[in-house]
PDBQT receptor file of N, H, CA, C and O in Angstrom, charges set to zero:
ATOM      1  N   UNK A   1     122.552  21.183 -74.293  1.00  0.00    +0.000 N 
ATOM      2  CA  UNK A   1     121.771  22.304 -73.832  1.00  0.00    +0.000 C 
ATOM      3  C   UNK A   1     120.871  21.898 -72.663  1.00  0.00    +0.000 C 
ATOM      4  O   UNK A   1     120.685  22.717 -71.763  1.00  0.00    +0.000 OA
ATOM      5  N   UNK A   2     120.236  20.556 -72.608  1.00  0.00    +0.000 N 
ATOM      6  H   UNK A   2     120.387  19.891 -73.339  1.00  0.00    +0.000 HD
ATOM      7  CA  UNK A   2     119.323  20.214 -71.824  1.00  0.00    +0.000 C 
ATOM      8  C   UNK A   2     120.282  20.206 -70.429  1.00  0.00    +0.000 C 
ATOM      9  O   UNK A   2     119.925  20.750 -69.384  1.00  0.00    +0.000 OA
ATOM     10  N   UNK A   3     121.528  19.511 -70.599  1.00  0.00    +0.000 N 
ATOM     11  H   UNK A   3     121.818  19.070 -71.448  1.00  0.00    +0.000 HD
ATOM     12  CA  UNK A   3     122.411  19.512 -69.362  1.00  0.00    +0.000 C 
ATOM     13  C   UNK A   3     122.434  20.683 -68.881  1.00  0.00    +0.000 C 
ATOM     14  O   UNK A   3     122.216  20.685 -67.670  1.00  0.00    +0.000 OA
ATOM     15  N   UNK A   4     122.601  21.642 -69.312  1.00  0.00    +0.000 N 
ATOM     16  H   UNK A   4     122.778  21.641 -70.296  1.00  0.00    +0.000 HD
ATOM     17  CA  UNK A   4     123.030  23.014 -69.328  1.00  0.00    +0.000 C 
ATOM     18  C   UNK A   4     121.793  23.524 -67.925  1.00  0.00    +0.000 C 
ATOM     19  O   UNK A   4     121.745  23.856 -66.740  1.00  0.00    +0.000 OA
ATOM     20  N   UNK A   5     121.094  23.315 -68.936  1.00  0.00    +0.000 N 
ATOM     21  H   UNK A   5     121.133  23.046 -69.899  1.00  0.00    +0.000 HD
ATOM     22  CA  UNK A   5     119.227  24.005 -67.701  1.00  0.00    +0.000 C 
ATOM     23  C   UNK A   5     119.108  23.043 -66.762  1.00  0.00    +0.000 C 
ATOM     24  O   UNK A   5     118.928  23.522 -65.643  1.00  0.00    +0.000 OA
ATOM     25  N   UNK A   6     119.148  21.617 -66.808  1.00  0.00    +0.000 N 
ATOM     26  H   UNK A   6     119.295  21.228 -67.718  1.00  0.00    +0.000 HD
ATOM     27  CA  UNK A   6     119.460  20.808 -65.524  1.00  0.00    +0.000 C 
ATOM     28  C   UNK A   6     120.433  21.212 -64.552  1.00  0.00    +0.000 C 
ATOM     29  O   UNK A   6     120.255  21.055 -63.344  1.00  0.00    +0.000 OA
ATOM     30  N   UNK A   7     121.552  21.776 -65.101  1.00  0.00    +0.000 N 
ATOM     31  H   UNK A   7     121.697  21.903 -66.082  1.00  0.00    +0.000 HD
ATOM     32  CA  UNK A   7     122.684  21.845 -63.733  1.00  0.00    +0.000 C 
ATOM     33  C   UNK A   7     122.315  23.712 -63.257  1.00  0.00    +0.000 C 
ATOM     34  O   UNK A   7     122.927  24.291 -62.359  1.00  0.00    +0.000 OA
ATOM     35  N   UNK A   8     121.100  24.418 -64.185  1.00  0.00    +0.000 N 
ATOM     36  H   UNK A   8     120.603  23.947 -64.914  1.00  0.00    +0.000 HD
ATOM     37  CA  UNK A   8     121.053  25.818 -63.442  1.00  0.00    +0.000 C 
ATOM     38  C   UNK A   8     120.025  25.761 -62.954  1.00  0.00    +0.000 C 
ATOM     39  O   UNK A   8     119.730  26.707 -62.224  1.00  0.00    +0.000 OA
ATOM     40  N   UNK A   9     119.014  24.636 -63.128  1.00  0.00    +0.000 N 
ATOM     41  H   UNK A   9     119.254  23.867 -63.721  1.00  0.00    +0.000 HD
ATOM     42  CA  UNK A   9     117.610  24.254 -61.785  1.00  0.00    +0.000 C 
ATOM     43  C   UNK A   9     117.855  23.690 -60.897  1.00  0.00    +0.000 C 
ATOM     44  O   UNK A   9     117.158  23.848 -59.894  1.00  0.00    +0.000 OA
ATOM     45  N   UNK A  10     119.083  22.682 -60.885  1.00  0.00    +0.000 N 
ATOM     46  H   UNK A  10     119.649  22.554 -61.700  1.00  0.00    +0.000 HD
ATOM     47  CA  UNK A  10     119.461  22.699 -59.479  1.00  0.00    +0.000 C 
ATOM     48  C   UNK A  10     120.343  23.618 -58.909  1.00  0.00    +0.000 C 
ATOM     49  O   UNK A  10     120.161  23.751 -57.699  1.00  0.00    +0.000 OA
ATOM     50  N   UNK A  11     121.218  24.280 -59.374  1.00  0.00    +0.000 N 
ATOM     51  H   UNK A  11     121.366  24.172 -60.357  1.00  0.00    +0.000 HD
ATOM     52  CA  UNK A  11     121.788  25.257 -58.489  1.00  0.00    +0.000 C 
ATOM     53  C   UNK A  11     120.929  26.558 -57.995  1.00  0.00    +0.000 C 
ATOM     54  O   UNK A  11     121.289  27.488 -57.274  1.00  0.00    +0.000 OA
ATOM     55  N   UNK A  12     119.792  26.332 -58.566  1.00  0.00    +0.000 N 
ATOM     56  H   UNK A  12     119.499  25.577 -59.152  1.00  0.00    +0.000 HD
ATOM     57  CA  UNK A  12     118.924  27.646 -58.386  1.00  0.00    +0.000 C 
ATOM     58  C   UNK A  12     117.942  27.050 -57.325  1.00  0.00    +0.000 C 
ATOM     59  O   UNK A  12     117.491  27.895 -56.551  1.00  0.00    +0.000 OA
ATOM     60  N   UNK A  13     117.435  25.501 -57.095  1.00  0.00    +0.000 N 
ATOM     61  H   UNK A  13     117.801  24.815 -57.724  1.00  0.00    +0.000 HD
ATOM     62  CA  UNK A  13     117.317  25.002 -55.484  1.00  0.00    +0.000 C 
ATOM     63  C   UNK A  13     117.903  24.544 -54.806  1.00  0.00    +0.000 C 
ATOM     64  O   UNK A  13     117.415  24.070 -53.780  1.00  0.00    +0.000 OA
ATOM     65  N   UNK A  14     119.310  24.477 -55.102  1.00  0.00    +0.000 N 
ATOM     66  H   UNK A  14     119.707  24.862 -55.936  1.00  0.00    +0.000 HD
ATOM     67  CA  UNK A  14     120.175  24.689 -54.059  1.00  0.00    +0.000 C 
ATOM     68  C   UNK A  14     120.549  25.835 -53.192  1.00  0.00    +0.000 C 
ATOM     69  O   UNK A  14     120.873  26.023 -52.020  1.00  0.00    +0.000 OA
ATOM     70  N   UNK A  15     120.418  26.321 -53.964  1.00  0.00    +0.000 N 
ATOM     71  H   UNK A  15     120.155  26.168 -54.917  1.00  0.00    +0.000 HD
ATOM     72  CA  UNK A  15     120.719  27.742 -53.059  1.00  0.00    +0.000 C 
ATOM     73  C   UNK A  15     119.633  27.907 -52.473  1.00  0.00    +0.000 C 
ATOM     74  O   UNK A  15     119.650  27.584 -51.286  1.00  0.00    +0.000 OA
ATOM     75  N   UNK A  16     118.546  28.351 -52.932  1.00  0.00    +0.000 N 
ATOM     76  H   UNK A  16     118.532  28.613 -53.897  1.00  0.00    +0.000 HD
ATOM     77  CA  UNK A  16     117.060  28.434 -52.468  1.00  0.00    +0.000 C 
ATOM     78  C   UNK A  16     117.125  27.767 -51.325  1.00  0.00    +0.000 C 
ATOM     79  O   UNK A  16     117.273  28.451 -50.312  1.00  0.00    +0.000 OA
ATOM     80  N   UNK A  17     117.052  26.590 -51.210  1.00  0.00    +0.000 N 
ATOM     81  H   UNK A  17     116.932  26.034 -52.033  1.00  0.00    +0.000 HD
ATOM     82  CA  UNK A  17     117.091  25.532 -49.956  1.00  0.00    +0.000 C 
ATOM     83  C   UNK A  17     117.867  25.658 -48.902  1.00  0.00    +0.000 C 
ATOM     84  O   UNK A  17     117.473  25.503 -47.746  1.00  0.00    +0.000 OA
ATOM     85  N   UNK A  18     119.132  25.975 -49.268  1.00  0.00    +0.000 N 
ATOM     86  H   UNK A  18     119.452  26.100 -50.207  1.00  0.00    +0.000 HD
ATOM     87  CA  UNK A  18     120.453  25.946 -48.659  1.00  0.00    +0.000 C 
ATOM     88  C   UNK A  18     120.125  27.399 -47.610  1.00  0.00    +0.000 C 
ATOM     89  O   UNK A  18     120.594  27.370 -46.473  1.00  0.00    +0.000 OA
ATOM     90  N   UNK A  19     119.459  28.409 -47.976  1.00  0.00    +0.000 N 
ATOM     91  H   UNK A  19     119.077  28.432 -48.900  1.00  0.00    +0.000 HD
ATOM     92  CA  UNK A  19     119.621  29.411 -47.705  1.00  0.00    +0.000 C 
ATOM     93  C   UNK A  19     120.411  30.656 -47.649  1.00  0.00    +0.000 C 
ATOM     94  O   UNK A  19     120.277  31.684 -46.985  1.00  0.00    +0.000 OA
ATOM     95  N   UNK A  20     121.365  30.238 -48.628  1.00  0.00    +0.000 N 
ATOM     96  H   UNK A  20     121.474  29.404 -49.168  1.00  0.00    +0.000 HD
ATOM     97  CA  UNK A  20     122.055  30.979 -49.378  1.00  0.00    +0.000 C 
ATOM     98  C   UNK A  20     121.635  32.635 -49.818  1.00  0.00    +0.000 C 
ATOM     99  O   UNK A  20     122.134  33.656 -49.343  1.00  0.00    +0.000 OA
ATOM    100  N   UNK A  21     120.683  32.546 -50.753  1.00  0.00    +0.000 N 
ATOM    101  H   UNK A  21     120.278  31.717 -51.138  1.00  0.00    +0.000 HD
ATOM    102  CA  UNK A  21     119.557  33.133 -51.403  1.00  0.00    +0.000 C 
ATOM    103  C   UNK A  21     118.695  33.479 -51.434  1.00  0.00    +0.000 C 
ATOM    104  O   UNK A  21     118.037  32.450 -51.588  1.00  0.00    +0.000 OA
ATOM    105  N   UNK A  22     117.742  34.587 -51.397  1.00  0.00    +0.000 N 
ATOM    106  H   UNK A  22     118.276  35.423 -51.273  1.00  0.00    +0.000 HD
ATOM    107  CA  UNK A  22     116.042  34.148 -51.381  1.00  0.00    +0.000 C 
ATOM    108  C   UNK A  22     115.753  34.347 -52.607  1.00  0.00    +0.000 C 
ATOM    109  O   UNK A  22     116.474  34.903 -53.435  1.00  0.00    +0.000 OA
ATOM    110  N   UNK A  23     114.587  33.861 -52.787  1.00  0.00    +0.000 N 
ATOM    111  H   UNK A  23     114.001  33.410 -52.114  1.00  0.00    +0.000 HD
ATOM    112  CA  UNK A  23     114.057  33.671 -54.309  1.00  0.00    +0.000 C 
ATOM    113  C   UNK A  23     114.487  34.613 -55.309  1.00  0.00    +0.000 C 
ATOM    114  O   UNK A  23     115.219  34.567 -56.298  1.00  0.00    +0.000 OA
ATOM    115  N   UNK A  24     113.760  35.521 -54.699  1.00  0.00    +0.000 N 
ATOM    116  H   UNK A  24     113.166  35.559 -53.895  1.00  0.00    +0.000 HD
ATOM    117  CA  UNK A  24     114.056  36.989 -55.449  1.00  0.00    +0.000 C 
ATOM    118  C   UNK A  24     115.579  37.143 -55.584  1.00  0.00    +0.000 C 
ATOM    119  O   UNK A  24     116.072  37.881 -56.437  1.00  0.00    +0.000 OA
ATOM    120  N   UNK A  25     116.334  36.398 -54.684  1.00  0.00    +0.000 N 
ATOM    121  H   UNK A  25     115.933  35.798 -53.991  1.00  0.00    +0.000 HD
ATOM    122  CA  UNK A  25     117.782  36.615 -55.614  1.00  0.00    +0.000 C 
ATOM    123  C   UNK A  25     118.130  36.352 -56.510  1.00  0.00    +0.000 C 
ATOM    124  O   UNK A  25     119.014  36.907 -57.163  1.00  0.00    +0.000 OA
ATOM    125  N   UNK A  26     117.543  35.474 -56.755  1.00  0.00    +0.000 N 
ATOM    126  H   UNK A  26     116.825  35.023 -56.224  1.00  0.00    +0.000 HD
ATOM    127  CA  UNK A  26     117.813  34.337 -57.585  1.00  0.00    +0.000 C 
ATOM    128  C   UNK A  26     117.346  34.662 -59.085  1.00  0.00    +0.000 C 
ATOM    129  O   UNK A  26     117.889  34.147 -60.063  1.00  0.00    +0.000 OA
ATOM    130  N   UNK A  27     115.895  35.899 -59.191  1.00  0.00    +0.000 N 
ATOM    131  H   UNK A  27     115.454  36.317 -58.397  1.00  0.00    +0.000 HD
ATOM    132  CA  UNK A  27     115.171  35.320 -60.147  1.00  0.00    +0.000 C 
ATOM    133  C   UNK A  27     115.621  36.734 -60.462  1.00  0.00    +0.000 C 
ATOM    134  O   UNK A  27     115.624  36.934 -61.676  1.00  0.00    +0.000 OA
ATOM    135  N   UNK A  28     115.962  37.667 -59.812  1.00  0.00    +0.000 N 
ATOM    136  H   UNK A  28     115.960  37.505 -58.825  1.00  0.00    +0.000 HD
ATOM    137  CA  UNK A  28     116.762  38.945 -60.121  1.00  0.00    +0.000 C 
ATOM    138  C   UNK A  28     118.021  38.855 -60.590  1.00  0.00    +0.000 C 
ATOM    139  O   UNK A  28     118.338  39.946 -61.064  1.00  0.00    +0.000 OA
ATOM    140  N   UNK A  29     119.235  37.742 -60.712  1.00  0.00    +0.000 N 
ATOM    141  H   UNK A  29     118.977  36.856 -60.327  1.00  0.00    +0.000 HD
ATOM    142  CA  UNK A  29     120.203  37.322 -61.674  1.00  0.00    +0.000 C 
ATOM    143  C   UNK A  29     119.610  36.868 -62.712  1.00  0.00    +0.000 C 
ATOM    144  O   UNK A  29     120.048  37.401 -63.732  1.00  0.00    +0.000 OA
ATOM    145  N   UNK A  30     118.962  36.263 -62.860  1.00  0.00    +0.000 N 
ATOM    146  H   UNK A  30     118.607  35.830 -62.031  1.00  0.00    +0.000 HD
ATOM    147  CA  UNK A  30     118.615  35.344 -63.547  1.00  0.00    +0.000 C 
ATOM    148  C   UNK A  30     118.006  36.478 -64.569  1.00  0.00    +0.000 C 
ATOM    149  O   UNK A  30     118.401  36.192 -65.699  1.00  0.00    +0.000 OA
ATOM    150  N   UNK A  31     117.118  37.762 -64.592  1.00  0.00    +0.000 N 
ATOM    151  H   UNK A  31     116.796  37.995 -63.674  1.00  0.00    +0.000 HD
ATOM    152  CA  UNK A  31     116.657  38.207 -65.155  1.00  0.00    +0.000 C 
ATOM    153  C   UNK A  31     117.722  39.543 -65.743  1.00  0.00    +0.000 C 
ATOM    154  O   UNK A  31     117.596  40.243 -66.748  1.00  0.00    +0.000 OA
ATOM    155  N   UNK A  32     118.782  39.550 -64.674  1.00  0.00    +0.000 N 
ATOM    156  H   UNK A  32     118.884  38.981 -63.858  1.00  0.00    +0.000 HD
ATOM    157  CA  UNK A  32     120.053  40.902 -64.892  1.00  0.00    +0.000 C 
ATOM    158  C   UNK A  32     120.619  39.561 -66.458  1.00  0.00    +0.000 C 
ATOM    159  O   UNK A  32     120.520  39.892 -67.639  1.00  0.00    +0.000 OA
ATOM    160  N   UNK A  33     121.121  38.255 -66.031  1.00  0.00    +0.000 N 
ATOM    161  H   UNK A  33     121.202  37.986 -65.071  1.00  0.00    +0.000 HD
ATOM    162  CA  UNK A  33     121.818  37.829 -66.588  1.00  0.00    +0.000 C 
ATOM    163  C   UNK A  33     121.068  37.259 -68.389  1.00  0.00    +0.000 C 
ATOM    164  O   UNK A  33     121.619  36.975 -69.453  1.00  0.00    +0.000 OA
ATOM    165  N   UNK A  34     119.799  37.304 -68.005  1.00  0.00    +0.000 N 
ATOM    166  H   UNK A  34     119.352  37.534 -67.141  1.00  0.00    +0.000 HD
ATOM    167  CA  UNK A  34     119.091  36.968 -69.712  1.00  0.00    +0.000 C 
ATOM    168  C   UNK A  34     119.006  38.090 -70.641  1.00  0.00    +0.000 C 
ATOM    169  O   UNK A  34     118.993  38.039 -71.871  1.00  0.00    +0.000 OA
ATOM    170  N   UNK A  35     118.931  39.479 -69.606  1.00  0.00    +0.000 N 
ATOM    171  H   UNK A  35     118.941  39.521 -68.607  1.00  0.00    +0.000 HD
ATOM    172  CA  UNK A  35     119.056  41.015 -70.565  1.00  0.00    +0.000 C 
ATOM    173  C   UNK A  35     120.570  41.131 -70.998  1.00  0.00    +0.000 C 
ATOM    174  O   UNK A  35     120.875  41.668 -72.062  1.00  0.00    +0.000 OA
ATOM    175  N   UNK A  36     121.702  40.496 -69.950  1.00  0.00    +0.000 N 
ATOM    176  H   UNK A  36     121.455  40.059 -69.085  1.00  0.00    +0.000 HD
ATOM    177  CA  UNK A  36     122.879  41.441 -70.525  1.00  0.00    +0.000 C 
ATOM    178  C   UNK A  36     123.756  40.332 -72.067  1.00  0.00    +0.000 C 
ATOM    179  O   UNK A  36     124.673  40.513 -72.868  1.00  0.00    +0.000 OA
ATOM    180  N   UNK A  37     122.313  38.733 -71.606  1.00  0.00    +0.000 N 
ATOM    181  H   UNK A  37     121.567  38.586 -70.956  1.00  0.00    +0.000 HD
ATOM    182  CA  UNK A  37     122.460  38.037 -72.530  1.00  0.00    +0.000 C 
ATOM    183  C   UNK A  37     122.145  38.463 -74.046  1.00  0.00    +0.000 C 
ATOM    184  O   UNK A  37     122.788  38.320 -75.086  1.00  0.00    +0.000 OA
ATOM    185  N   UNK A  38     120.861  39.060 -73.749  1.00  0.00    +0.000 N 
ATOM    186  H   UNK A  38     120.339  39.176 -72.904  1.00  0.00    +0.000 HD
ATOM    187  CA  UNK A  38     119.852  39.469 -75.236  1.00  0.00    +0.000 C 
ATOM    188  C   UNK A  38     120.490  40.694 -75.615  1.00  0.00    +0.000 C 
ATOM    189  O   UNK A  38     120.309  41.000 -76.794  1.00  0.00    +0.000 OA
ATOM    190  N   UNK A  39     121.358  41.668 -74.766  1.00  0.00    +0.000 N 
ATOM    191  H   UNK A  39     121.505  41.420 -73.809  1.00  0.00    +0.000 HD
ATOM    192  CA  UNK A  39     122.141  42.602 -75.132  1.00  0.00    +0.000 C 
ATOM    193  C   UNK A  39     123.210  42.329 -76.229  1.00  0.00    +0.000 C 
ATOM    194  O   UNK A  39     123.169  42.745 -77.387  1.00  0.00    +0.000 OA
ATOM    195  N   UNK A  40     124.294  41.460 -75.591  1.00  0.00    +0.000 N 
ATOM    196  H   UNK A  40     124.327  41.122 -74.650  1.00  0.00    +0.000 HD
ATOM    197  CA  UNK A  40     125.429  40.728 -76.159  1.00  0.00    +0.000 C 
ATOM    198  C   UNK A  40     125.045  40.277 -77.948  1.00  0.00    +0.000 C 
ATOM    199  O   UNK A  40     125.615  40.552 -79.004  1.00  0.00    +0.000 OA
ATOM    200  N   UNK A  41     123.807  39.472 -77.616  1.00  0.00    +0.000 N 
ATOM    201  H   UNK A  41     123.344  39.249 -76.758  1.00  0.00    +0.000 HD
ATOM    202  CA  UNK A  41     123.459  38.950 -78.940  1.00  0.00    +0.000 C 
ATOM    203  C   UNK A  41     122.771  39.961 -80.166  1.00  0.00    +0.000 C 
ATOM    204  O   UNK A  41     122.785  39.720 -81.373  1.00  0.00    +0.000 OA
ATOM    205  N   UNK A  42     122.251  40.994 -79.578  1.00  0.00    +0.000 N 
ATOM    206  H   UNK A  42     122.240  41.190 -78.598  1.00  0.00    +0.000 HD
ATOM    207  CA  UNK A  42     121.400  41.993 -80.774  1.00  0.00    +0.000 C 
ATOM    208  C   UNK A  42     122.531  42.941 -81.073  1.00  0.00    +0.000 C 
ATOM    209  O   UNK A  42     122.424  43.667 -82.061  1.00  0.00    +0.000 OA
ATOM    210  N   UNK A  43     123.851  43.018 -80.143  1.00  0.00    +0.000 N 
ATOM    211  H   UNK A  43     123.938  42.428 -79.341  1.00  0.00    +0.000 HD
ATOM    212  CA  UNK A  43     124.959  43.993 -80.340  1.00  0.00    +0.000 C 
ATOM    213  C   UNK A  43     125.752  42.459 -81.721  1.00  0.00    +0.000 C 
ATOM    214  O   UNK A  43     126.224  43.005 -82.718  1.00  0.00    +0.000 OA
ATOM    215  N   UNK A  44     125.804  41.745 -81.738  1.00  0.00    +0.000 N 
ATOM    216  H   UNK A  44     125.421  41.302 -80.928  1.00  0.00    +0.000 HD
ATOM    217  CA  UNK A  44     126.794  40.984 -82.456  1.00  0.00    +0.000 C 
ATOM    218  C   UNK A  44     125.817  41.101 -83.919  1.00  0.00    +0.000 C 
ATOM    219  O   UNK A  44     126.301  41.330 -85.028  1.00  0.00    +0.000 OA
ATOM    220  N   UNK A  45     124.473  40.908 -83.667  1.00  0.00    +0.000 N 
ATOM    221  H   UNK A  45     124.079  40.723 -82.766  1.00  0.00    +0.000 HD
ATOM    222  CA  UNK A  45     123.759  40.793 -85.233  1.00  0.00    +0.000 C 
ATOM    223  C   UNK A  45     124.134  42.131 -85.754  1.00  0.00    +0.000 C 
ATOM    224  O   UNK A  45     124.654  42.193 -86.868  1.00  0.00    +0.000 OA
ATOM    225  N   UNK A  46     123.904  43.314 -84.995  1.00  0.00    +0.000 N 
ATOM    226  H   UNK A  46     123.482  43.264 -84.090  1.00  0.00    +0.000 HD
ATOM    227  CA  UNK A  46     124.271  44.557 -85.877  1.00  0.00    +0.000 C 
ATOM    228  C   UNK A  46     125.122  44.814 -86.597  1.00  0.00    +0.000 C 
ATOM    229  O   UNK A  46     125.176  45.303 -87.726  1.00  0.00    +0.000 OA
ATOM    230  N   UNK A  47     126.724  44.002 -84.982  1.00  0.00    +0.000 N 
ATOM    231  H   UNK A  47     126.680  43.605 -84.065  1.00  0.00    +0.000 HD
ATOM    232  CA  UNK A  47     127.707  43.922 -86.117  1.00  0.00    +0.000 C 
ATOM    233  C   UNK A  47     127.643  43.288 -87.204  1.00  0.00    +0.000 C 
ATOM    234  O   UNK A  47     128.440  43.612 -88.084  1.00  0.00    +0.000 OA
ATOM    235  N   UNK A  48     127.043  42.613 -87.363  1.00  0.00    +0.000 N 
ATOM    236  H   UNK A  48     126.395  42.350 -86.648  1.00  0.00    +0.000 HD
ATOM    237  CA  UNK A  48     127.472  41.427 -88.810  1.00  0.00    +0.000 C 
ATOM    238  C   UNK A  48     126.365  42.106 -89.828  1.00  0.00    +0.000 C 
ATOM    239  O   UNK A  48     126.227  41.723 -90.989  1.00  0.00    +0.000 OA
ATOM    240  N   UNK A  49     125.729  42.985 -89.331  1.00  0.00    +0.000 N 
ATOM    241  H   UNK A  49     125.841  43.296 -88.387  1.00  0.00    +0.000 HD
ATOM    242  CA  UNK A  49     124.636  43.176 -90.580  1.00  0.00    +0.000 C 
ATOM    243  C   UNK A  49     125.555  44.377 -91.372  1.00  0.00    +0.000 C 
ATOM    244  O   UNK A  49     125.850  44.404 -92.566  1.00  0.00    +0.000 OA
ATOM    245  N   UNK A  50     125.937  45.443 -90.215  1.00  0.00    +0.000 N 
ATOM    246  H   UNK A  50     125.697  45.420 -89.244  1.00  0.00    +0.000 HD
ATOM    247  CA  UNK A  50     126.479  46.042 -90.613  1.00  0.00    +0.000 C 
ATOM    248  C   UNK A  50     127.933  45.662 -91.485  1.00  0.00    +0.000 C 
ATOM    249  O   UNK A  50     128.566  46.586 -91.996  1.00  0.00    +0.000 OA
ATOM    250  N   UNK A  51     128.350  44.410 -91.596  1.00  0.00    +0.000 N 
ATOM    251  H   UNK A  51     127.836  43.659 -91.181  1.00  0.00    +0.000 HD
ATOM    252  CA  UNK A  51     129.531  43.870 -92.189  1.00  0.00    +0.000 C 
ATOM    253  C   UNK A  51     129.174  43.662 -93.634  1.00  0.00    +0.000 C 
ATOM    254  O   UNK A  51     129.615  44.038 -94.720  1.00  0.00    +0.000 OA
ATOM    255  N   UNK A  52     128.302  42.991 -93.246  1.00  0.00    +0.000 N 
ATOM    256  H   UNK A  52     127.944  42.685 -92.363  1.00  0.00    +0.000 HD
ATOM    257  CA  UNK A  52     127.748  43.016 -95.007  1.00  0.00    +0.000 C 
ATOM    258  C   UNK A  52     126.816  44.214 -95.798  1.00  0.00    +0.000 C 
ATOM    259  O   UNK A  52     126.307  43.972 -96.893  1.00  0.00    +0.000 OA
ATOM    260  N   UNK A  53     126.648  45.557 -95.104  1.00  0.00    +0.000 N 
ATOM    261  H   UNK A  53     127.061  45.754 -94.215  1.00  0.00    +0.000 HD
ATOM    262  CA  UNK A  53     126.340  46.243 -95.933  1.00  0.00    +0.000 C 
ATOM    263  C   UNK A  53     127.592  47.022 -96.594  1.00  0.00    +0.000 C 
ATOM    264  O   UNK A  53     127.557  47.585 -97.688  1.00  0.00    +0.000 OA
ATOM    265  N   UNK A  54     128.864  46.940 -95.605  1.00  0.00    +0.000 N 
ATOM    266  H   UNK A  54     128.893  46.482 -94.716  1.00  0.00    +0.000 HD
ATOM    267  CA  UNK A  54     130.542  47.557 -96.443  1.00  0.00    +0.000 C 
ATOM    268  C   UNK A  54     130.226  46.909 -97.025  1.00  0.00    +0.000 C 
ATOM    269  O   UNK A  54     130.857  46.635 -98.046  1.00  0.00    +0.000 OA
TER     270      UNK A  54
């Protein structure tokens, strides 16, 4: 996991640097991609809650 956040802080000043990106691009994925994360995950608990109330 730690690898994981090491290789997305540097690609997140890489780009930054590179000029790729501006910040706000960056921190606007980053914030699209943690909601459609926390989405994914509260849609899978329902399913399973709902599994064990059949």
């Amino acid at each position: 996991m730690y690898f994981s956040i090491l290789i997305i802080v540097l690609t997140i000043i890489g780009r930054v640097l590179s000029g790729v990106h501006w910040f706000t691009d960056v921190m606007g994925g980053l914030l699209l991609g943690s909601s459609l994360t926390m989405l994914y995950y509260s849609i899978v608990q329902r399913l399973k809650l709902s599994e064990q109330i059949l």
